[in-house]
N, C-alpha and C positions, 0 to 999 in steps of 0.2 A: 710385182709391178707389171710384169708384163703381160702376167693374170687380167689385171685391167686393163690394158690398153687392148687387149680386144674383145675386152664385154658389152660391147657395141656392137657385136658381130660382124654384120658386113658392114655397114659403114665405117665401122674402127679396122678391120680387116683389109677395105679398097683405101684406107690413109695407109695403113702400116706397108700397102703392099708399093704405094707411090715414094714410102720414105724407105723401107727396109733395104738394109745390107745384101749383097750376091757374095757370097764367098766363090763361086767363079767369076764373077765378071770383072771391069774395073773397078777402083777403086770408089767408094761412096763418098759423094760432096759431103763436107761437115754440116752446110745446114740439113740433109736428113739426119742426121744420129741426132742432130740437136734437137730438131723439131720433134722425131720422136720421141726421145726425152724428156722433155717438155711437156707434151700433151700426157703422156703417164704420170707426172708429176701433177700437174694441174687437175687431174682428174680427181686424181687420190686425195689431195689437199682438198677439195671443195668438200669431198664425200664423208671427209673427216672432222669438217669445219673449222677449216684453217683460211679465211678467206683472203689475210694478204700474201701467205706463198701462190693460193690461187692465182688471183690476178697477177704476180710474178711471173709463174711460168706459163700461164695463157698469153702474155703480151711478150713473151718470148717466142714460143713456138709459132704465135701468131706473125711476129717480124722474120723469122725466119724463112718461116715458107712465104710471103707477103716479097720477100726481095728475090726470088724467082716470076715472077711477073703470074704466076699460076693461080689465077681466080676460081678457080675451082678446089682446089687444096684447101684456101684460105677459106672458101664456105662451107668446107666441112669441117674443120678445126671449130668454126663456128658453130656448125649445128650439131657437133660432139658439147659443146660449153649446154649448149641448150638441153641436150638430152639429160645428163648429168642433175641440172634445176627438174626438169619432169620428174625425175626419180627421185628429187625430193621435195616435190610439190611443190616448186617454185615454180609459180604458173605467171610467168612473165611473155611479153610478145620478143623473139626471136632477131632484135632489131640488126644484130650483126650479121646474121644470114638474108633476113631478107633484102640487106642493100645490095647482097650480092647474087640473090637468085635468080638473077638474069643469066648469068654465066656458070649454072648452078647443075649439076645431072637432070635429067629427068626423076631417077631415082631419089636423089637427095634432094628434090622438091616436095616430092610425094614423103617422105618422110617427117620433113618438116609441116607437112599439110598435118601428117597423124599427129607428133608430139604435140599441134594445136587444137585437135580433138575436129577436126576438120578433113581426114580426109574419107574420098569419095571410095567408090570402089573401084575404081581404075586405077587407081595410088595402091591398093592391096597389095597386086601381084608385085610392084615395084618398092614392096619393104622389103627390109632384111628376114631372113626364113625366119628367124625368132618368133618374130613378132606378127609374121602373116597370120597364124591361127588366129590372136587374139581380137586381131582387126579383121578379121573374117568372122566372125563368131556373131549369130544373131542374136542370140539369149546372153542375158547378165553369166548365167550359170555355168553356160557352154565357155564365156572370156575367162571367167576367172579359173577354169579347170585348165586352160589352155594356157593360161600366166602362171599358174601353180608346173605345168611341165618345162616351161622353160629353163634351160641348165644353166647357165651362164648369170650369176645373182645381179649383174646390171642391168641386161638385158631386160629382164623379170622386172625390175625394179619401174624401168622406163614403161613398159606395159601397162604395167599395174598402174603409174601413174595417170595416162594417158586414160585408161578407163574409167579412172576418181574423174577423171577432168572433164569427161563426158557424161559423169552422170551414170555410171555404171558400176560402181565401187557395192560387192557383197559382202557380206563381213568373213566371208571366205578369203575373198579377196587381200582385205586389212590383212590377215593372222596370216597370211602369204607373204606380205612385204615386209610385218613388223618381224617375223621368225626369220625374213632374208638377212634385213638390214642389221638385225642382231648379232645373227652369225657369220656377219661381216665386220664386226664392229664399229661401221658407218654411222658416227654418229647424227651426222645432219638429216639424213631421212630415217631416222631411228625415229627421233624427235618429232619430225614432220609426223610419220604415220602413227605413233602414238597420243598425237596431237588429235589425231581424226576419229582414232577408237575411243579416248577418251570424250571428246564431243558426241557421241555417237550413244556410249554409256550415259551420258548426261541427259541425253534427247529421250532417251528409251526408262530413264527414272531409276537405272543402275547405279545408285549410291556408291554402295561397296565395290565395282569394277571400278568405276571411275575412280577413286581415292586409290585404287589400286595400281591403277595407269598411272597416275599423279603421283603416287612415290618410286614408281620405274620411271620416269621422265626426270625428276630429281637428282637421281644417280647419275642418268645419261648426262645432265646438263653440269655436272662438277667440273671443274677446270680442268686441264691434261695436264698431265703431272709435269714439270720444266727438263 
C-alpha cells in the first residue's frame, strides 16, 4: 500500500510529506495518519474497481484534511482522485480541483493543465520528474519510449493516459500500459486499455487479435471472488 501511495510521485510524495509521521518530532495529529490512510485506500480501491470503498475513503481522507482549513491539501487529494480516472481513462473534467485551484500550487495547476491534455510548456518544468520526459517529448515515438522508462507503474499509467488523451497513444504505447496494468492486477485500467487495443484491432480488420482481446477482457471482467 504504500507502494501506491507514492506512485504519483511528487505529487503523492508533497501529500505524503504534508501528512507523514516524524519519529523525532512531536507527536502526529490523527487526521494525518488518517488522511494518509485514506488516500492509499482509495486509490487502490478505484484501481481495483471497487467504487463504493472508493468513494468511502476519498470522502474520508477528503473530511479529514478539509477540517484543517488547508485548501491546498484538499486540492491535491483531489487531483490525486483525478490522476488515478487518467490512468484508467476515465476522461472526465476535474471538477473538485478545479473549484479549488485558486488556492491550488503553481505546480499542481500545471498538472492538472497535463492530466487535461492541455498543458503548455511552461507547465512541463512544473511536473513531477516522471512524467516531464513524456510531456516534453515532440514525437509520438519519443512519449511513448519515455512512458515505457518510467518506474513507478502509476506514474506510467497516468502518462500513458494522458498521451491517449491527446491524441498520441502508439500501439507501443497500448502493450506499455495493458503489460503494466496486468502486472499489477489493476483491474479497472486493465479493462479500459484493453478496451482501446481491441477497438484498434477492429479498426485495422484484426479479426483474430480482437476476439483475442475480447476473451482477456472476459476473464478480467469475472466478479472478485467474496
Amino acid at each position: 500500500m504504500r507502494k501506491l501511495n507514492a506512485s504519483l510521485s511528487a505529487l503523492a510524495a508533497l501529500l505524503c510529506t504534508a501528512l507523514a509521521a516524524c519519529s523525532s518530532g512531536p507527536p502526529v495529529p490523527d487526521w494525518k495518519m488518517n488522511a494518509q490512510s485514506s488516500v492509499e485506500r482509495f486509490q487502490a480501491a478505484y484501481l481495483n474497481g471497487n467504487a463504493l470503498v472508493e468513494q468511502t475513503e476519498f470522502r474520508r481522507a477528503r473530511s479529514q484534511v478539509a477540517g484543517t482549513g488547508k485548501l491546498d491539501l484538499v486540492a491535491r487529494i483531489e487531483l490525486l482522485r483525478c490522476a488515478a480516472r487518467v490512468a484508467s481513462l476515465a476522461f472526465e473534467d476535474c471538477a473538485g480541483f478545479d473549484a479549488l485551484q485558486a488556492d491550488a500550487t503553481d505546480a499542481d495547476r500545471a498538472y492538472a493543465a497535463w492530466l487535461a491534455g492541455k498543458a503548455q510548456a511552461a507547465d512541463v518544468a512544473l511536473l513531477p520528474e516522471t512524467q516531464r520526459a513524456a510531456a516534453g517529448a515532440s514525437a509520438d515515438t519519443a512519449a511513448a519510449s519515455a512512458v515505457s522508462a518510467i518506474k513507478d507503474p502509476l506514474s506510467q499509467l497516468v502518462a500513458a493516459g494522458v498521451l491517449l488523451r491527446s491524441g498520441r497513444a502508439t500501439p507501443a504505447l497500448l502493450d506499455t500500459a495493458v503489460a503494466t496494468a496486468s502486472d499489477q492486477g489493476w483491474r479497472r485500467p486493465l479493462l479500459a486499455w484493453l478496451g482501446v487495443q481491441r477497438l484498434r484491432a477492429e479498426q485495422a480488420g484484426d479479426t483474430q487479435a480482437a476476439q483475442r482481446i475480447a476473451r482477456r477482457m472476459a476473464i478480467v471482467e469475472q466478479p472478485l471472488a467474496p
